[in-house]
N, C-alpha and C positions, 0 to 999 in steps of 0.2 A: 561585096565582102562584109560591110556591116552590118546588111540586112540579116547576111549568116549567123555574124556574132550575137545576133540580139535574136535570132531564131533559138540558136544552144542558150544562151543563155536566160533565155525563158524557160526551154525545156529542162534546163537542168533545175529551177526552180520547182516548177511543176512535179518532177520526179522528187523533187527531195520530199514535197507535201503528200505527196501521194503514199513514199515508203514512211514516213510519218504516221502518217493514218493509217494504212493495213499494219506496222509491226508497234503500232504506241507502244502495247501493251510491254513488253521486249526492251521499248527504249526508257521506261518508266524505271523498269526494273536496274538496265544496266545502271542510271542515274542515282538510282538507291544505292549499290552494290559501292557504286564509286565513294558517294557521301561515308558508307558507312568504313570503306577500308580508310579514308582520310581522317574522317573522325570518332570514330570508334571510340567510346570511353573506354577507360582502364580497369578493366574487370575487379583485378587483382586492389587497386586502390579502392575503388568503390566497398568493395566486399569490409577490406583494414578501417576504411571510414566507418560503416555501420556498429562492427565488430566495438570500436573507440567509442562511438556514442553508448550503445551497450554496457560498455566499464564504465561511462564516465556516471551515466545514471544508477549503476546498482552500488557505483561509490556513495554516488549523493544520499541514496536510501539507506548506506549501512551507515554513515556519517551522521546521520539523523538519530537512526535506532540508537548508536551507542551510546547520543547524549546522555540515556536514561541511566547508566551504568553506576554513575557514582552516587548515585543515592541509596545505594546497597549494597552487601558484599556478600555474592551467589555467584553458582554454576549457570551459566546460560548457553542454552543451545539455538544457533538460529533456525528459523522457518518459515514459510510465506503461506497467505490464504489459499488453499485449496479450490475451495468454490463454499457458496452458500444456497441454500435453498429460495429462497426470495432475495429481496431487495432488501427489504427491513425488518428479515428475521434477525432473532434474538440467539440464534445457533451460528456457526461458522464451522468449518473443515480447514485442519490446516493438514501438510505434510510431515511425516514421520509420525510414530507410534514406539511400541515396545523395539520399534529396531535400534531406538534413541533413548532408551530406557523413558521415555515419558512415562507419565504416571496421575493418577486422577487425584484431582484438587489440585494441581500445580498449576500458578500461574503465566498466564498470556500477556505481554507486555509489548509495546512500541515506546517510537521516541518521547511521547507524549503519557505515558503512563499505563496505571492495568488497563488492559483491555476485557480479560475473562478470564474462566479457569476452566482447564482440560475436565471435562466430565465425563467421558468414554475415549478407551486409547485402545486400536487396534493396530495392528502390524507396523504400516506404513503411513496412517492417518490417524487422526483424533478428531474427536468435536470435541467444540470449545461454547459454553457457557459465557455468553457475553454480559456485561457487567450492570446493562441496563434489567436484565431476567436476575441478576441473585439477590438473594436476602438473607438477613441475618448475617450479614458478614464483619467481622468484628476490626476496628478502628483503631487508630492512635492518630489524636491532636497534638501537640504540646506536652505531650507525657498525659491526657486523661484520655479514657478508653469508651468508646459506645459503639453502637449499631447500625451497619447502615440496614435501615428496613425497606426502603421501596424508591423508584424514582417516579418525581410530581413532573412532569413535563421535561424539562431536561437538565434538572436539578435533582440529586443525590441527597435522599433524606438520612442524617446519623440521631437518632436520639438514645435514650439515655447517659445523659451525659447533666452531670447535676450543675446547677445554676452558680455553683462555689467555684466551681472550675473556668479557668482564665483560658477563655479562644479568642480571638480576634479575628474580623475580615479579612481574605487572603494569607490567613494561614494555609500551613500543608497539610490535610491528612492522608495518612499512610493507611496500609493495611498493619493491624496488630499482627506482629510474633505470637499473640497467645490466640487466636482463631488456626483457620483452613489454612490460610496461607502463612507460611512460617518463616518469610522475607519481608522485608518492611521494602512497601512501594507504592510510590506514589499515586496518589486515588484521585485529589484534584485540591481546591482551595476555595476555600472557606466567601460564599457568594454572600450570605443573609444568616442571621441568627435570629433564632422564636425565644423569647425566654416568658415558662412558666411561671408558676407557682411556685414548684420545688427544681422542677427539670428544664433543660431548652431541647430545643430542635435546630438542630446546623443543618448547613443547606451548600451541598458540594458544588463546586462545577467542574466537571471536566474537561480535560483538552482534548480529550482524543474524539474523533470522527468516526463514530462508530459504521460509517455508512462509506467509508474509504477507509480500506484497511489493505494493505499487503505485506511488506513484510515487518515479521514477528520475532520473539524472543520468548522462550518457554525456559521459567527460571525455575532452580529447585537444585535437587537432589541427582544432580544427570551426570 
């Protein structure tokens, strides 16, 4: 009798390895099937989680933008970078055009100050003029007025701006009301002064990262 029991109970092992081997495939799968009906994530939560991070970020980014708000009082329409042509061109595309009544010479601004000025507005896009390509663009310090004409590396040159006139280091300048742009906004603050003969040379810096940009503010007349 025991020699029986221990005959079945070999062959019942034998048989279990055996269907083992020929159906793995089968038995892999039901083990899947099971795991997954047990533990299944929550679609619906997972999805509300995403969605939340999504809000929380594009809060974080308008909560940034709108720092720039009180240093002015304009119409502002939001918008985000489009795409650019390169990496470190001196163009940008953003979203919205004449649908947004944009309009050329209006300024591109973030939380950190101008960024450019719309120079072509079509439909639903614009390109934007970044700030590091303009010239001639006309200033206010401390109530005196000059130019910026070019950037030396990554400092913003203003001259004409006569040696009688009182600026100091980390001063603000703005864009002049009596130039392009007819909003006074922030441009950067005052790094280094040249002082001539008759004239100096101010020397901006700005905050903004011309090479991380996305969302935007187009101020003006909108």
């Amino acid at each position: 009798m025991t020699n029986i029991l221990k005959i079945l109970k070999n062959s019942t092992i034998y048989l279990t390895i055996f269907l083992l081997i020929v159906y793995k495939g089968a038995f892999i799968n039901l083990l899947a099937n099971i795991n997954q009906f047990f533990f299944k994530p929550n679609d619906k939560t997972a999805e509300v989680n995403i969605l939340k991070e999504k809000v929380a970020n594009l809060e974080n980014e308008l909560s940034k933008v709108t720092d720039i708000l009180p240093y002015a009082k304009y119409n502002y329409d939001l918008t985000r970078l489009s795409y650019r042509v390169t990496y470190n061109a001196h163009e940008i595309y953003i979203l919205n055009g004449t649908n947004h009544n944009y309009q050329k010479n209006m300024a591109v601004i973030n939380e950190r100050g101008l960024v450019g000025i719309i120079k072509e507005v079509n439909y639903d896009y614009s390109k934007v003029t970044l700030l590091p390509n303009i010239q001639n663009l006309s200033v206010e310090i401390n109530g005196n007025y000059g130019t910026l004409t070019k950037q030396e590396d990554d400092l913003f040159v203003i001259e004409n701006i006569s040696n009688y006139d009182t600026i100091k280091l980390n001063d603000i300048a703005y864009t002049s009301t009596y130039g392009t742009i007819k909003e006074r906004v922030p441009i950067g603050y005052v790094f280094k002064i040249d002082e001539g003969s008759i004239a100096k040379s101010i020397y901006i810096k700005s905050n903004v990262n011309f090479l991380d940009i996305n969302y935007l503010y187009v101020v003006g007349d909108i």
